[in-house]
C-alpha positions as CSV (number, residue, x, y, z in Angstrom):
1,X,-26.8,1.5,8.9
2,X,-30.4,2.1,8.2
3,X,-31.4,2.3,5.1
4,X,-34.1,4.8,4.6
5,X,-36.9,5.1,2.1
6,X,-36.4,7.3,-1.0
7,X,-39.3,9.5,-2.1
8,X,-40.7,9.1,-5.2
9,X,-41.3,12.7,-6.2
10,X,-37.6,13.6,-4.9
11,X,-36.7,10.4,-6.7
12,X,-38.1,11.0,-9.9
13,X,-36.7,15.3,-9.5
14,X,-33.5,14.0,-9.2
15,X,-33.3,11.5,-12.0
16,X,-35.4,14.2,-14.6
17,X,-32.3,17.0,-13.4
18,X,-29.8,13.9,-14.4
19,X,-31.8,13.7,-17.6
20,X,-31.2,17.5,-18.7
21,X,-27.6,17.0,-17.4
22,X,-27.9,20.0,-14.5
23,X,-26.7,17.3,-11.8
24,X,-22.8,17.1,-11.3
25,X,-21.7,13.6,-12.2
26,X,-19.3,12.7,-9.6
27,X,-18.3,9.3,-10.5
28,X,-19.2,7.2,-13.4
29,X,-18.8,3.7,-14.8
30,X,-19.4,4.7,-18.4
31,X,-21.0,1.8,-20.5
32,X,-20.0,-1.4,-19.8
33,X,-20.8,-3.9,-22.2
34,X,-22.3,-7.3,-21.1
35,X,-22.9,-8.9,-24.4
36,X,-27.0,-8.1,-25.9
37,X,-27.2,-5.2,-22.8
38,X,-24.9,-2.3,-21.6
39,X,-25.1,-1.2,-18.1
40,X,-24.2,2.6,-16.8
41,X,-23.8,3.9,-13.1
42,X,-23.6,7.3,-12.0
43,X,-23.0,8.9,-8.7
44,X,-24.8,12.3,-8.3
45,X,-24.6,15.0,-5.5
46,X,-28.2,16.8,-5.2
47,X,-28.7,18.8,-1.8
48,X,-26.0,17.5,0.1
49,X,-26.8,14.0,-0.4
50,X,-25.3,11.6,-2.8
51,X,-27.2,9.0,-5.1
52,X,-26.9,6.3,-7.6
53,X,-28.7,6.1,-10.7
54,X,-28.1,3.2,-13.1
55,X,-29.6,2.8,-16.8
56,X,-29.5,0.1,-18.6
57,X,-30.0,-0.3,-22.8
58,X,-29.9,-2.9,-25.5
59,X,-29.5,-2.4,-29.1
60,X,-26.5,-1.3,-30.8
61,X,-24.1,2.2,-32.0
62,X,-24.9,1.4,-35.3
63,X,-28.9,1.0,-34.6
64,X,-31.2,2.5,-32.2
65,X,-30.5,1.9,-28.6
66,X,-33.5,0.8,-26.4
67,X,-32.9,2.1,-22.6
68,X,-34.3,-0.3,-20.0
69,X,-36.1,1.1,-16.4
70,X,-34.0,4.0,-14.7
71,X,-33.3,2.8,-11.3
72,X,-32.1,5.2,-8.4
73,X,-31.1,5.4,-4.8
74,X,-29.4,7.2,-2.3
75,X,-25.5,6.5,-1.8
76,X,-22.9,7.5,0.9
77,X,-19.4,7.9,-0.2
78,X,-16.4,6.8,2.2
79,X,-12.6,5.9,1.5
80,X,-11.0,2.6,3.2
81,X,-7.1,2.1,3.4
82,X,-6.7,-1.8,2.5
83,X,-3.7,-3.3,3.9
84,X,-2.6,-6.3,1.6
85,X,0.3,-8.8,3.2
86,X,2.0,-11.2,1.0
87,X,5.2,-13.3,0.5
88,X,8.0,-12.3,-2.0
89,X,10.8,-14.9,-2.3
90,X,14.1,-13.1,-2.0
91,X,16.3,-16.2,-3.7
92,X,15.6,-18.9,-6.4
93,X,14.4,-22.0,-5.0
94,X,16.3,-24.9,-4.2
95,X,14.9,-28.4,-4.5
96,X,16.4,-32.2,-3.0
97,X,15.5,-35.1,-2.3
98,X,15.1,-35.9,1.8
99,X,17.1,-38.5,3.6
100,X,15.3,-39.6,5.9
């Protein structure tokens, strides 16, 4: 697949209507917490195309946070059937010693 170059001004449109919360959060990771920074991921849907924007931040809840660069780009969204084979023993196992 191609990737193709976002535009800066469409870039920075969708991330201001993420800011004032009139984009539809599809997906989210919520805050996840890696020690000194926190790292967020959302997956928005803006004129029929879907993109990722991920914020970072540092601080803590009972200070001020500090929020690192915005970064964006544009996503595609499929699902994928994983077929996963294993073994299951179906009796208790037996050891010995071999004769030969």
């Amino acid at each position: 697949m191609t990737k193709l170059p976002l535009p800066e001004d469409l870039a920075k449109t969708i991330v201001d209507l993420w800011k004032d919360d009139a984009l539809t959060v599809i997906e989210t990771t919520g805050w996840g917490d890696d020690g000194k920074y926190q790292y967020k991921t959302d997956y928005v849907e803006h004129g029929g195309n879907f993109y990722c924007i991920g914020q970072s931040r540092s601080g803590s809840y009972y200070s001020d946070y500090h929020y690192g660069e915005t970064t964006i780009y544009r996503a595609s969204y499929e699902e994928k059937t994983i077929t996963i084979k294993e073994w299951t023993d179906l009796s208790d196992m037996v050891s010995f010693e071999p004769k030969w």
